[in-house]
N, CA, C and O atoms as CSV, one atom per row, in Angstrom:
chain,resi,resn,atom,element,x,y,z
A,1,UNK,N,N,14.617,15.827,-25.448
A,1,UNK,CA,C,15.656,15.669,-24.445
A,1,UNK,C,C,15.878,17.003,-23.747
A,1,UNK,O,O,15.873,18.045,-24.402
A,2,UNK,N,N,16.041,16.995,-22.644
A,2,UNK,CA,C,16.246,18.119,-21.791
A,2,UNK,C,C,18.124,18.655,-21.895
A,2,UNK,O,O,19.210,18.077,-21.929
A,3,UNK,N,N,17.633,20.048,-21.913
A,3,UNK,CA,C,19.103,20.595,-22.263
A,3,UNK,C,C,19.396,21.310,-20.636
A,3,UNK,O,O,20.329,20.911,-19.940
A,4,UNK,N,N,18.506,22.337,-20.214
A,4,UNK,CA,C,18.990,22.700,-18.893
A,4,UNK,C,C,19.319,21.552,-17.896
A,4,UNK,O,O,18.657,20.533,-17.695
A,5,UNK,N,N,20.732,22.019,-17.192
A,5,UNK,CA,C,21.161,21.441,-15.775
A,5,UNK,C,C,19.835,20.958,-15.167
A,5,UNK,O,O,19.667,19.806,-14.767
A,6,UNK,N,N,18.736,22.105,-15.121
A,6,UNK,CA,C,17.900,21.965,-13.477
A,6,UNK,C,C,17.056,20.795,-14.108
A,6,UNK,O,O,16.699,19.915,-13.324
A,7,UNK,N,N,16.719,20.686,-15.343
A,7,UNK,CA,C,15.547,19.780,-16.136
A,7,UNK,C,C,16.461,18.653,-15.888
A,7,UNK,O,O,15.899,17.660,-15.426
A,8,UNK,N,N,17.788,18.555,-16.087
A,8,UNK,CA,C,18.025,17.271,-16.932
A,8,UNK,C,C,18.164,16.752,-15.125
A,8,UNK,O,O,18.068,15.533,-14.983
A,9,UNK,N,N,18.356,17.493,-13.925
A,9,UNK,CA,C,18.317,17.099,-12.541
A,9,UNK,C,C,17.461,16.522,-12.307
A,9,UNK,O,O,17.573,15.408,-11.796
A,10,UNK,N,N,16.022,17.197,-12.663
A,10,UNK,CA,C,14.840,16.641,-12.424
A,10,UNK,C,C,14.575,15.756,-12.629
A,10,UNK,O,O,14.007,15.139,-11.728
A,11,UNK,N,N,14.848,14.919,-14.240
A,11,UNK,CA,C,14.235,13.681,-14.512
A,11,UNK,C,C,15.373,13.091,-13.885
A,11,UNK,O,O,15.145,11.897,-14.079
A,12,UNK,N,N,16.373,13.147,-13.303
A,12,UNK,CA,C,17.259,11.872,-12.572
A,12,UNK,C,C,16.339,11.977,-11.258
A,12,UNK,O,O,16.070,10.892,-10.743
A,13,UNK,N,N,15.814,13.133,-10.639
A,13,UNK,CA,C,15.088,13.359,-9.132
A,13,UNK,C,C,13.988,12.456,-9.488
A,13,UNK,O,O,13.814,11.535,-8.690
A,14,UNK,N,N,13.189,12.508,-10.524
A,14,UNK,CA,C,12.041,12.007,-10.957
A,14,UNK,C,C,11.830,10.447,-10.513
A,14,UNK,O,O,11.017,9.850,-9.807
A,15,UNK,N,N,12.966,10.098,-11.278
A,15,UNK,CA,C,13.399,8.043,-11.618
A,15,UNK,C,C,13.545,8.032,-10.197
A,15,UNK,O,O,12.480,7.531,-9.835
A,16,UNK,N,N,14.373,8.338,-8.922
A,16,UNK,CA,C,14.646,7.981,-8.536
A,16,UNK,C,C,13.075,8.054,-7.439
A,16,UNK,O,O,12.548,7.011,-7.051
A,17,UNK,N,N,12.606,9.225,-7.134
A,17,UNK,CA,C,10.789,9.161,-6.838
A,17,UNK,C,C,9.619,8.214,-7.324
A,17,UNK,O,O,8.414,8.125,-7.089
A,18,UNK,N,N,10.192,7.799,-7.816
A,18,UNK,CA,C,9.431,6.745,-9.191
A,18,UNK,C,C,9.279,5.519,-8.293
A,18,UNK,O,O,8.302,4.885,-7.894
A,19,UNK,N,N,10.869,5.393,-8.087
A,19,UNK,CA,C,11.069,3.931,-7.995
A,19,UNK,C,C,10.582,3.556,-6.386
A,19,UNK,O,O,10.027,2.487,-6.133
A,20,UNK,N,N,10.917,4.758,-5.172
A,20,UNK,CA,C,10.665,4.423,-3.863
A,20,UNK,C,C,9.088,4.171,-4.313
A,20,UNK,O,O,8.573,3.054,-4.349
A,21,UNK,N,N,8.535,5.189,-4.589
A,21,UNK,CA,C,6.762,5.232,-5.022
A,21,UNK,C,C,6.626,3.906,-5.446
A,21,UNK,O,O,5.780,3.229,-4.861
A,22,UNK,N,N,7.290,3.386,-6.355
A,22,UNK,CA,C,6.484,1.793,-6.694
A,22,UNK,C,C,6.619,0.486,-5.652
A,22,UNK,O,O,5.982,-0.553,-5.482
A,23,UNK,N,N,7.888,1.157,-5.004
A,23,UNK,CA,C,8.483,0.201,-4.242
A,23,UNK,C,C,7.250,0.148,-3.059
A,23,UNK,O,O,6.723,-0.926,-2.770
A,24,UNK,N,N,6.831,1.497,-2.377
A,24,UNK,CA,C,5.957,2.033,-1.193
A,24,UNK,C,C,4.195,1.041,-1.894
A,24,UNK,O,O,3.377,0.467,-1.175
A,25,UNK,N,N,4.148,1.162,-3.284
A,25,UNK,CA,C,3.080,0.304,-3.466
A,25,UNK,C,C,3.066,-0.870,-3.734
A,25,UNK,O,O,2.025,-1.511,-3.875
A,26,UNK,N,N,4.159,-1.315,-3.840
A,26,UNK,CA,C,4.610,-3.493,-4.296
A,26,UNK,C,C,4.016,-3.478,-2.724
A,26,UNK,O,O,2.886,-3.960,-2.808
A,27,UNK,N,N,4.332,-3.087,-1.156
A,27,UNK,CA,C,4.600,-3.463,-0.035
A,27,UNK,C,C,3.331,-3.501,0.269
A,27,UNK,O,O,2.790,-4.434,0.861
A,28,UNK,N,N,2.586,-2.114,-0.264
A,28,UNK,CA,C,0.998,-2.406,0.084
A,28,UNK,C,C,0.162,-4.028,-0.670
A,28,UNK,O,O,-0.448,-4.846,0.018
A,29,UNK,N,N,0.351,-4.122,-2.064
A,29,UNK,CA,C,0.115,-4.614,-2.534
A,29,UNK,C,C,0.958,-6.133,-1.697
A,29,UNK,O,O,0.561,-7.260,-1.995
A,30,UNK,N,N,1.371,-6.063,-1.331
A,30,UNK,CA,C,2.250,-7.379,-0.659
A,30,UNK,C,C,1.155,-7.557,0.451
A,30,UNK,O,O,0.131,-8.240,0.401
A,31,UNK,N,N,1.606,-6.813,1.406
A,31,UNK,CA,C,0.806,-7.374,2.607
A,31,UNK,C,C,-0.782,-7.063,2.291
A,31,UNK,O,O,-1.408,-7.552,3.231
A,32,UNK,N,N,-1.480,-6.592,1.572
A,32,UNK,CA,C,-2.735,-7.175,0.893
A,32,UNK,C,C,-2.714,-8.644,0.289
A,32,UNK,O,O,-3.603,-9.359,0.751
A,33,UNK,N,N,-2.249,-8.979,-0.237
A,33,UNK,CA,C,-2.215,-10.348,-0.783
A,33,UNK,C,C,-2.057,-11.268,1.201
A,33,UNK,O,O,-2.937,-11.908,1.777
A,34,UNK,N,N,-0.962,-11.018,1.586
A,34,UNK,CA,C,-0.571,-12.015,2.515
A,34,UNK,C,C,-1.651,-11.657,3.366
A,34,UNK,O,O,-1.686,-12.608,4.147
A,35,UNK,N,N,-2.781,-10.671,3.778
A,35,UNK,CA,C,-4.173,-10.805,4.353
A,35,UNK,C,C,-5.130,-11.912,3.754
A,35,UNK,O,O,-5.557,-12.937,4.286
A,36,UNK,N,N,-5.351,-11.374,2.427
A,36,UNK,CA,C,-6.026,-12.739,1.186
A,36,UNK,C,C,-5.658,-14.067,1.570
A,36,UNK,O,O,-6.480,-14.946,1.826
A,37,UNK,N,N,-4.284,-14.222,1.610
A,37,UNK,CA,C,-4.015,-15.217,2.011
A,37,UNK,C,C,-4.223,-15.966,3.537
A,37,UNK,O,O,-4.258,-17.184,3.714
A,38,UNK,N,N,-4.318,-15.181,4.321
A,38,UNK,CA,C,-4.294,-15.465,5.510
A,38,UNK,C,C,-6.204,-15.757,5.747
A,38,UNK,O,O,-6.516,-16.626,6.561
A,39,UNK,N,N,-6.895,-15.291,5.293
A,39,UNK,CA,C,-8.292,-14.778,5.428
A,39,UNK,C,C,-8.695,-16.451,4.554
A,39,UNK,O,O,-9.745,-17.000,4.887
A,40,UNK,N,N,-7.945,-17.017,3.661
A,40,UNK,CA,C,-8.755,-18.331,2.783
A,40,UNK,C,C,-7.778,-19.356,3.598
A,40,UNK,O,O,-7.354,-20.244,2.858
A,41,UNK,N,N,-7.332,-19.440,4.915
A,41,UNK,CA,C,-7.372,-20.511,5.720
A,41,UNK,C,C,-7.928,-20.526,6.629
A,41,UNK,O,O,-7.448,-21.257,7.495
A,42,UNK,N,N,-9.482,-19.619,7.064
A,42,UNK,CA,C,-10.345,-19.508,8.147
A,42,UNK,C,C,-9.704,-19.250,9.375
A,42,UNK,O,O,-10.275,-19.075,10.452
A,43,UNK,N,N,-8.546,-19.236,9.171
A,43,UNK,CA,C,-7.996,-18.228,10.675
A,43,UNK,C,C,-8.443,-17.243,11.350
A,43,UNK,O,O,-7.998,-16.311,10.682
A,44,UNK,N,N,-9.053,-16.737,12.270
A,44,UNK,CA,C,-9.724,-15.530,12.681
A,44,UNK,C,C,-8.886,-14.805,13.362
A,44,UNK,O,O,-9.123,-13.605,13.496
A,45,UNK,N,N,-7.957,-15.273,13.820
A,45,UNK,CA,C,-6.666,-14.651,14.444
A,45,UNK,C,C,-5.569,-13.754,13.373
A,45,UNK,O,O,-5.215,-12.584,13.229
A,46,UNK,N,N,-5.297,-15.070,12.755
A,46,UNK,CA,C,-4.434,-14.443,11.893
A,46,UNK,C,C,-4.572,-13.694,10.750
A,46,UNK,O,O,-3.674,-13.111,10.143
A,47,UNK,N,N,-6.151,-13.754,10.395
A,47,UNK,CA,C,-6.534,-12.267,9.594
A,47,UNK,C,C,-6.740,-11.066,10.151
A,47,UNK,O,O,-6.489,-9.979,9.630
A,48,UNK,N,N,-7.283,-11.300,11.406
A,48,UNK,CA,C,-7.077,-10.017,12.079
A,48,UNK,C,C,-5.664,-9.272,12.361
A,48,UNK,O,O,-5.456,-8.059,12.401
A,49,UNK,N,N,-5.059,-9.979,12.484
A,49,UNK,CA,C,-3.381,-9.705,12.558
A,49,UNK,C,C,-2.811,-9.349,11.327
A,49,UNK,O,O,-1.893,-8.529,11.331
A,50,UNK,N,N,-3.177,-9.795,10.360
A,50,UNK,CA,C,-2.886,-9.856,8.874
A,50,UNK,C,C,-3.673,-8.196,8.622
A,50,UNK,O,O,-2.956,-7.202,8.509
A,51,UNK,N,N,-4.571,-8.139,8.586
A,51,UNK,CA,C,-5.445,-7.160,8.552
A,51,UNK,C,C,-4.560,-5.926,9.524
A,51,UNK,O,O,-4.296,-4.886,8.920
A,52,UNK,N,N,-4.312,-5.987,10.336
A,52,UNK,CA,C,-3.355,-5.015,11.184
A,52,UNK,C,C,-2.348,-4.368,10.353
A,52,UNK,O,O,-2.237,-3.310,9.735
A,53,UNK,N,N,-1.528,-5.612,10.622
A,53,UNK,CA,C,-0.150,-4.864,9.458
A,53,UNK,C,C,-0.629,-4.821,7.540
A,53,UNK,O,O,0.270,-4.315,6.868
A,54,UNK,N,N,-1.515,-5.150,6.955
A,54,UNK,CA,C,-1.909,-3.944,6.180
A,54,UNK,C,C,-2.664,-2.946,6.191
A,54,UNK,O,O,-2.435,-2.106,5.320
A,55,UNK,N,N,-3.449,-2.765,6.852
A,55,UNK,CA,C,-3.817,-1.507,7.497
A,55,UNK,C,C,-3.075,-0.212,7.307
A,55,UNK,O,O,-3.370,0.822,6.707
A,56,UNK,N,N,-1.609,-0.730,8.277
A,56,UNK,CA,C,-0.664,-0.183,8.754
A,56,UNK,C,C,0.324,0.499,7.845
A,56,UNK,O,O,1.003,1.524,7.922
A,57,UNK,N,N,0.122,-0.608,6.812
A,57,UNK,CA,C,0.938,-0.443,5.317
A,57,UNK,C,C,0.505,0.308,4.278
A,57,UNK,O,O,1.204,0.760,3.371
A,58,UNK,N,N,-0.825,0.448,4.448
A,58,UNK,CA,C,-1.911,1.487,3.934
A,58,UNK,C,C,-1.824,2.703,3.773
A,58,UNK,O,O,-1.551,3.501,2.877
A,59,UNK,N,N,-2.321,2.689,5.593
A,59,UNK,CA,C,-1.938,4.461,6.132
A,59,UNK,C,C,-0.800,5.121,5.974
A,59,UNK,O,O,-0.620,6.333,5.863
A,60,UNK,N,N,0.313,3.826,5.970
A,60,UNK,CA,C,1.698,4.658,5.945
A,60,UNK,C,C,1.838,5.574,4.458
A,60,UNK,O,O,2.435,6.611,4.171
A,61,UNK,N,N,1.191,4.868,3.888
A,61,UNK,CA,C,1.660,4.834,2.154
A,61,UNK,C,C,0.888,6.337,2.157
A,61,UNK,O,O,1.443,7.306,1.640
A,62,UNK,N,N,-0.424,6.440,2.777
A,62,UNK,CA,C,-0.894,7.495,2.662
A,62,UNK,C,C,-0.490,8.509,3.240
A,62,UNK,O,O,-1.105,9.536,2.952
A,63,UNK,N,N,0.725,8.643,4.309
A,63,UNK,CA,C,1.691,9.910,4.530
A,63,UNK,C,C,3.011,10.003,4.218
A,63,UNK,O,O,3.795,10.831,4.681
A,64,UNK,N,N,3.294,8.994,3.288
A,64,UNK,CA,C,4.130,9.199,2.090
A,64,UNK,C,C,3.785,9.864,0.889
A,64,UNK,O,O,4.594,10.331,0.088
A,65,UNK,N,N,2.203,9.894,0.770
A,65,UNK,CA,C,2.172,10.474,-0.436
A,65,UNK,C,C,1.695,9.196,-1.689
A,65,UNK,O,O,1.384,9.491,-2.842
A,66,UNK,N,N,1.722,8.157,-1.290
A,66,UNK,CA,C,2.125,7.017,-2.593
A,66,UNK,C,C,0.324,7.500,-2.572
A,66,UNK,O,O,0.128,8.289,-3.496
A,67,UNK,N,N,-0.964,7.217,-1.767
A,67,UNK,CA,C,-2.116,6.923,-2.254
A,67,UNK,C,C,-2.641,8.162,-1.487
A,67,UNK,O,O,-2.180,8.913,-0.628
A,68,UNK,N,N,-3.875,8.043,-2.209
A,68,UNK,CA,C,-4.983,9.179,-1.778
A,68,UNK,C,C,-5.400,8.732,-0.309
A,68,UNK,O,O,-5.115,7.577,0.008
A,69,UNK,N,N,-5.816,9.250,0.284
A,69,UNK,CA,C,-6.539,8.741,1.895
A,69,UNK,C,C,-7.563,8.502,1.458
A,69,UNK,O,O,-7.738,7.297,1.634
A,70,UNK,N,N,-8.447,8.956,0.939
A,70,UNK,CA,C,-10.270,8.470,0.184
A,70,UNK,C,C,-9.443,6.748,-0.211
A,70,UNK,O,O,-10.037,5.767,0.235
A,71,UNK,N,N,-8.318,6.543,-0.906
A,71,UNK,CA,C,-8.465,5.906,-1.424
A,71,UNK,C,C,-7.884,4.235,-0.605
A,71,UNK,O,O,-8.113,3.034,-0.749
A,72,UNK,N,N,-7.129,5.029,0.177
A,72,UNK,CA,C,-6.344,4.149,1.618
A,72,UNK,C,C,-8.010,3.420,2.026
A,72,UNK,O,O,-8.496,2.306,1.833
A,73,UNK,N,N,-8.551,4.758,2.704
A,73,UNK,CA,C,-10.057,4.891,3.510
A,73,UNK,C,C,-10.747,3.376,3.086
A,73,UNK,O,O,-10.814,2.430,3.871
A,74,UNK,N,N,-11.250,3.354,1.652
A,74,UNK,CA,C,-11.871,2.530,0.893
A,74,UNK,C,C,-11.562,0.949,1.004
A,74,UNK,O,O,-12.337,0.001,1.129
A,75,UNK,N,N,-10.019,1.007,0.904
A,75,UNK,CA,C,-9.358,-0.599,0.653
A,75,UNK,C,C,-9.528,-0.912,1.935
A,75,UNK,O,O,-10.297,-1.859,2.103
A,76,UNK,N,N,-8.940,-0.301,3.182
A,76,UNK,CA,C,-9.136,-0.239,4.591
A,76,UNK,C,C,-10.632,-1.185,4.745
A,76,UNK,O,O,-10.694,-2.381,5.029
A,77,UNK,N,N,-11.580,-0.413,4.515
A,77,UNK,CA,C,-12.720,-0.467,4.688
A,77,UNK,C,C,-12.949,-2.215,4.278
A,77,UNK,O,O,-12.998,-3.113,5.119
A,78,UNK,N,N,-13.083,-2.420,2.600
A,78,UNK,CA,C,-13.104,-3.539,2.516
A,78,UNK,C,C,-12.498,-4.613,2.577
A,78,UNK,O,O,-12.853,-5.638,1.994
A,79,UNK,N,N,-11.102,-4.446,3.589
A,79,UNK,CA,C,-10.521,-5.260,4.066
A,79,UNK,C,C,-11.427,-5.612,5.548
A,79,UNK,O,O,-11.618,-6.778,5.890
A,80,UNK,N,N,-11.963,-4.383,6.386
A,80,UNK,CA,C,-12.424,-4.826,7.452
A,80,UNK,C,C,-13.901,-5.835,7.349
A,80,UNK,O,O,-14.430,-6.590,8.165
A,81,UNK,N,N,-14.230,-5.464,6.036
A,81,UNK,CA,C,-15.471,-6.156,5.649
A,81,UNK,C,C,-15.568,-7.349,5.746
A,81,UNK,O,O,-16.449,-8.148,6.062
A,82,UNK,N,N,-14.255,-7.390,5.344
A,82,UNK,CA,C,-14.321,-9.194,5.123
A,82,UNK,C,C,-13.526,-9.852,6.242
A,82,UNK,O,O,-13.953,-10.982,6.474
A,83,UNK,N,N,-12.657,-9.544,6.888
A,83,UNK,CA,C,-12.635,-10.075,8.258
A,83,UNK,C,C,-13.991,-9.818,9.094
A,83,UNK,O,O,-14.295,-10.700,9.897
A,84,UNK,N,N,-14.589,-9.018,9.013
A,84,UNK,CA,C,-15.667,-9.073,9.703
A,84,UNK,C,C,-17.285,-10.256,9.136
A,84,UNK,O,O,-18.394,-10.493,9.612
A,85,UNK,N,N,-16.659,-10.600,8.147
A,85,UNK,CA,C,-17.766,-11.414,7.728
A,85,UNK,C,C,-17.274,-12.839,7.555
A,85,UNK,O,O,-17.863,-13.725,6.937
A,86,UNK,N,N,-15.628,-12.976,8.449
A,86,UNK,CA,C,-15.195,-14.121,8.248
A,86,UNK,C,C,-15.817,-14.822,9.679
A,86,UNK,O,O,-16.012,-16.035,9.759
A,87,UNK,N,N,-16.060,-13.989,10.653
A,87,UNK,CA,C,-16.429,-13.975,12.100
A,87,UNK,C,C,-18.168,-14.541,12.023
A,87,UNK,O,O,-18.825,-14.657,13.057
């Protein structure tokens, strides 16, 4: 257990970094799914659109800090893959 003020600050600073951070990745992880979803009713519209706003949800996350950009880069990527091979 932490005895200094500044430590015992930190782990309250910590929890509360914790929680936006998981929150910043449920949203990615959200609008990934609602692409998935959008992409297994042969819509070509609306995966591309779908595909937009996670994209969007991606990159953001990646100047928040929540993900690596290599790692944004990657999911990005094989999201465009597969709208592009829904075409």
């Amino acid at each position: 257990m932490a005895n200094h003020l500044s430590s015992k600050k930190r782990i309250r600073h910590n929890a509360r970094r914790t929680a936006i951070n998981n929150a910043r990745e449920a949203r990615v992880h959200t609008f990934t799914k609602k692409f998935e979803s959008a992409l297994t009713t042969g819509d070509k519209a609306a995966a591309t659109e779908a595909f937009r706003t996670a994209e969007s949800e991606i990159m953001r996350a990646v100047s928040k800090g929540v993900l690596h950009r290599n790692t944004a880069a990657r999911r990005v990527s094989r999201l465009a893959a597969k709208v592009k091979a829904l075409a």
